[in-house]
N, C-alpha and C positions, 0 to 999 in steps of 0.2 A: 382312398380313405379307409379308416377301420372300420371295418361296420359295426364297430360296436358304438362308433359314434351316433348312427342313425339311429340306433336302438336307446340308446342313450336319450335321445331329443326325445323319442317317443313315450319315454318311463315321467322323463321332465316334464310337457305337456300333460298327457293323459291322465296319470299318475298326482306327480308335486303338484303342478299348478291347476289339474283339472280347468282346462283352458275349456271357455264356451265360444260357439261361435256370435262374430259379433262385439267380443273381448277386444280390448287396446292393452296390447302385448309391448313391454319394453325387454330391449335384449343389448346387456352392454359387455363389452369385455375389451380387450386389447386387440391388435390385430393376430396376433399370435393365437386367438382362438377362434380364426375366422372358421374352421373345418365346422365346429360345432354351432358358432350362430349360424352359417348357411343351411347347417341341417336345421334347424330349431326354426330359422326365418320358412323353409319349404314347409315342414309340416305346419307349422301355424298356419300359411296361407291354404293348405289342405284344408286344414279345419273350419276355415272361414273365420278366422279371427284378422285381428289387423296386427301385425307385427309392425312395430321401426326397432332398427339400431342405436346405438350411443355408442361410442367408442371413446377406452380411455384410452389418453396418451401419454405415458408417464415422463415422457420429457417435459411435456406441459405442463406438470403439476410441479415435476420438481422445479423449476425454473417460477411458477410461481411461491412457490413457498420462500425462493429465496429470496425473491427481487420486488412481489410486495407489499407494499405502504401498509400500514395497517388496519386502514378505510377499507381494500383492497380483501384484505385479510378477512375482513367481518361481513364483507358483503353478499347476500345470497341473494339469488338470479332470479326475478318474476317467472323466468320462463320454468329453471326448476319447480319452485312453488305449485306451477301451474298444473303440470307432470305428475308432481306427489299426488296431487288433488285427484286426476282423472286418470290415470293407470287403473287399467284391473287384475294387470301381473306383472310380473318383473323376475326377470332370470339374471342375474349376475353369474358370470363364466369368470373363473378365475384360472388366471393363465400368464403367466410372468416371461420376461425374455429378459429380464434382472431382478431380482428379489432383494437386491438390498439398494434399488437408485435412488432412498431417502437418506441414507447415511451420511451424506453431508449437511441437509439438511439442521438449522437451530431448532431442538427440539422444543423450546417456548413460542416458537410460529407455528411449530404444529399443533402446539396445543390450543393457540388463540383461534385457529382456523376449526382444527375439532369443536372447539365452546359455539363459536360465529352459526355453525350448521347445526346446533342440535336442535334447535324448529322446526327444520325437516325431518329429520330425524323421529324426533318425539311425532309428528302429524303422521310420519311414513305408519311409525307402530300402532297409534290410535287405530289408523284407516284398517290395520293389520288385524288390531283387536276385534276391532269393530266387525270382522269379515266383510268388508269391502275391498278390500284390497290382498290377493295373493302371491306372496313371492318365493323363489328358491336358488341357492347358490348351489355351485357344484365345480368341478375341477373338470379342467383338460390338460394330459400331460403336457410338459416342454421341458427341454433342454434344463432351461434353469432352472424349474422347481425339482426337475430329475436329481441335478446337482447339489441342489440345498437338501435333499433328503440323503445324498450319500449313495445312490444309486446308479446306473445305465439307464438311458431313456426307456429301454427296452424293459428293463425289472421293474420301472415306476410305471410304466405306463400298463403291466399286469398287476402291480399292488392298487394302483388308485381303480380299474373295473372290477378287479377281484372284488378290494372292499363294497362295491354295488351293485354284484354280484348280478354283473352284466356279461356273464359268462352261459350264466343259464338262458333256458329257453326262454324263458317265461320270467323277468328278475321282480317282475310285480306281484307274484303268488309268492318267495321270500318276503315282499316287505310285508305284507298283510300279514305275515304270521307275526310277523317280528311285532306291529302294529297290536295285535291281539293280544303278546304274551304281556309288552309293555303297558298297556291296559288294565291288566288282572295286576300286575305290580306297583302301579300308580294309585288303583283303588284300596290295594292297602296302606302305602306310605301314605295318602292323605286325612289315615284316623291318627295319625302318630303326631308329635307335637317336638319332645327335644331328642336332639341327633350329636353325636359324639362318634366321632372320627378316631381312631384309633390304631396308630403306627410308629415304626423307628423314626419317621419324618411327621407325624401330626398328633397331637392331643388338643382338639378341636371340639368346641361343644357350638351349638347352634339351636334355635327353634323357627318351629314353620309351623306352629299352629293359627288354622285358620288361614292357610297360604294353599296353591294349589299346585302336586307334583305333575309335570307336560311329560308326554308320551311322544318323543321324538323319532320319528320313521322314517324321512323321508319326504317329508310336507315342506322343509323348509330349506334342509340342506339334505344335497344326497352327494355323497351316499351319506348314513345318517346313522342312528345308533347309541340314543343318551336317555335319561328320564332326568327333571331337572323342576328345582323348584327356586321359590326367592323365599331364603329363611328372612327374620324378622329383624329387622335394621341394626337396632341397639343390641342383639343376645348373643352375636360374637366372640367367645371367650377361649383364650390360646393361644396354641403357635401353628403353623406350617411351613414344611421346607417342603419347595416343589424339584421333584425327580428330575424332571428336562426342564431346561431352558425355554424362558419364557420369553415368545417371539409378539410383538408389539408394533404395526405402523413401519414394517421393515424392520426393526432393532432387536437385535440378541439381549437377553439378560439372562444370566447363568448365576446358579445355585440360589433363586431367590428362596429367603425365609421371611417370613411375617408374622408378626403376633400383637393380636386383638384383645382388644378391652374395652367391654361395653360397644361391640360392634366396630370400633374403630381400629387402623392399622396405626401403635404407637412405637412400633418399631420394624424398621424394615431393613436387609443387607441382601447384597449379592457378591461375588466372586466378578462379574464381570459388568458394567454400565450401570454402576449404581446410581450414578447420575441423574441416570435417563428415567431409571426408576421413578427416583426424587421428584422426577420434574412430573411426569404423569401424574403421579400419587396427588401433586397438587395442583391440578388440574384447575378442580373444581372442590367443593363441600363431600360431592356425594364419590369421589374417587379413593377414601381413603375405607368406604366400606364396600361389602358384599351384597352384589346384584343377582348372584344366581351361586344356589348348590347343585353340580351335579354330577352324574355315576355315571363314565361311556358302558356300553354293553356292546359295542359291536367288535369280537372276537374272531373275527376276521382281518384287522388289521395290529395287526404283531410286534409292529415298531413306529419309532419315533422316527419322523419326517418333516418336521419344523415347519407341517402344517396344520394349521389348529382346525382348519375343516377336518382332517384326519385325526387329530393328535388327539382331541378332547375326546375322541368317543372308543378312543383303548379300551376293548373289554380287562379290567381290572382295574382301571383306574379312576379316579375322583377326578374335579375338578372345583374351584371357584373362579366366578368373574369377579376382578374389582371392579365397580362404578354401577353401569343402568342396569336396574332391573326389565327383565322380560317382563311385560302390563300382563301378559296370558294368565304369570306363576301367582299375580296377585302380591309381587313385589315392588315396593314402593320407593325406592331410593333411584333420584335422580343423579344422576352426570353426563360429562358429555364422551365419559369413557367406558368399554365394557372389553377387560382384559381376562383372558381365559388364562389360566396356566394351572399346571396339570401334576397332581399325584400318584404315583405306583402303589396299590394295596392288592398285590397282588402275593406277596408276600408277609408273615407276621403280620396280620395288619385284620381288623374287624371294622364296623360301625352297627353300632345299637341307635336303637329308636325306643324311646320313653324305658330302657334296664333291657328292651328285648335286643339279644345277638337276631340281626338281618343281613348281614354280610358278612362272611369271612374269606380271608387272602383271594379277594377278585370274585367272587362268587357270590349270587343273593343265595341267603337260606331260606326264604320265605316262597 
């Protein structure tokens, strides 16, 4: 095993989910990241917490999606329910041994089955808001996400530690600084109110007054590296064209552009799976607006890997979700969709807050 996976479990616990003893630990992922839940299951029971397993099986899923009924489709488990409710962490290990097994998939099942779960969902975030409930995702390399990023297992599996800077001795004394700087930067975006976007690809205005900008470390996804707020539903006003391809539920979409009015996306194209676009966007009421604005900062990861764990927090790059807002940003649009897709201003490119320059090409000035 790599030891950086051990070390790894240990940043997870200690660290993101500050596991107490006594805690009911859920730990799910595919078999493909058995290396990391068996670390993650030992130290948990070190610590005196109760760890179980979940295991996803993506042949199960796709196979349900296709075959059924739509009773079937809507129906969510007591035994899940039950799980939301009494968990006091939860790690999701993402880890693929196929990254695109939903591609055959009718994307209008997967939308009815996204709508059917968002009860848990929305309860998962409450329990989240609420701090009763801690969770964090995080990557183990494989094969196939090696592949979808255009890599050797061997060169992804030093970009995905590099970026959480599980190289070092100590990768906990990194994130607290990081923690700190993003802190002093969050308390000043949160006196600002309108935001305007400013690039070859966006003229984008936005307001977040009275919304609250989060300081993303490491608490939730690691490795980690964003600051992000929920601007204010209706004040959308613009276009964006996002640099990379926007990755969704397994589906590629390339060259998307969008542009808002009055918060709303009234026109939307892509280069590749506009369809699929189409079918998301109508999802639901709340999938056609913005759930989160946010700025990656972690400049440690350098490229595009058609993983949004990675992908959103490009030091230089912006982001929006379309659909739910994050309950923390004091964002209020519901759906049962929250799609990242990702900006380059790392180039000609600024954004101002209320006339002030605070960023320019990838850099804050503030």
């Amino acid at each position: 095993m790599d030891p950086r996976i051990k070390k790894l479990a240990k940043v997870l616990l200690h660290y993101s989910l500050k596991l107490k003893k006594g805690q009911l630990l859920r730990i799910q992922g595919e078999l493909v990241a058995l290396p990391l839940i068996n670390a993650v299951f030992e130290e948990a029971i070190d610590m005196g917490a109760n760890p179980f397993i979940k295991l996803r099986i993506p042949e199960q899923e796709e196979y349900f999606l296709k075959h059924a009924d739509d009773a079937q489709l809507k129906y969510i488990s007591p035994v899940l329910r039950y799980e939301t409710e009494k968990i006091d962490a939860m790690l999701h290990v993402w880890a693929n041994l196929n990254t695109r097994y939903l591609s055959g998939v009718n994307p209008q099942r997967q939308a009815l089955a996204i709508r059917a779960a968002r009860p848990i969902r929305d309860r998962f975030y409450k329990r989240v808001g609420q701090k009763k409930l801690s969770w964090v995702g995080t990557q183990l390399p494989t094969q196939a996400d090696a592949q979808e990023a255009d890599m050797s297992l061997a060169d992804y599996t030093e970009f995905v530690f590099g970026a959480g800077h599980l190289n070092a001795t100590d990768p906990v004394k990194h994130w607290r600084k990081v923690a700190r700087e993003q802190d002093r930067l969050v308390k000043i975006l949160n006196r600002f109110d309108k935001i305007h976007v400013q690039s070859k690809d966006a003229d984008l205005k936005l307001r977040a007054k009275g919304r609250k900008w989060v300081n993303c470390c490491g608490q939730n996804n690691f490795p980690d590296g964003e600051i992000f707020t929920g601007p204010i539903e209706d004040s959308a006003e613009g276009f964006i064209r996002y640099s990379f391809p926007a990755v969704y539920l397994g589906r590629e979409v390339e060259d998307v552009r969008l542009e808002f009015k009055k918060g709303v996306v009234v026109k939307e194209s892509a280069e590749k799976n506009v369809e699929y676009l189409r079918k998301m966007l109508g999802t639901d009421k709340g999938a056609r607006r913005i759930g989160e604005f946010a700025i990656g900062t972690n400049y440690e990861i350098k490229r595009f890997s058609k993983n949004i764990l990675f992908d959103e927090k490009i030091g230089g790059t912006c982001h929006l979700a379309l659909g739910a807002s994050i309950h923390e940003s004091g964002g209020k649009n519901n759906s049962s969709i929250h799609w990242d897709m990702i900006c380059d201003l790392k180039k000609d490119s600024q954004i101002t807050a209320d006339g002030k320059v605070i960023y320019r090409n990838g850099k804050f000035t503030i």
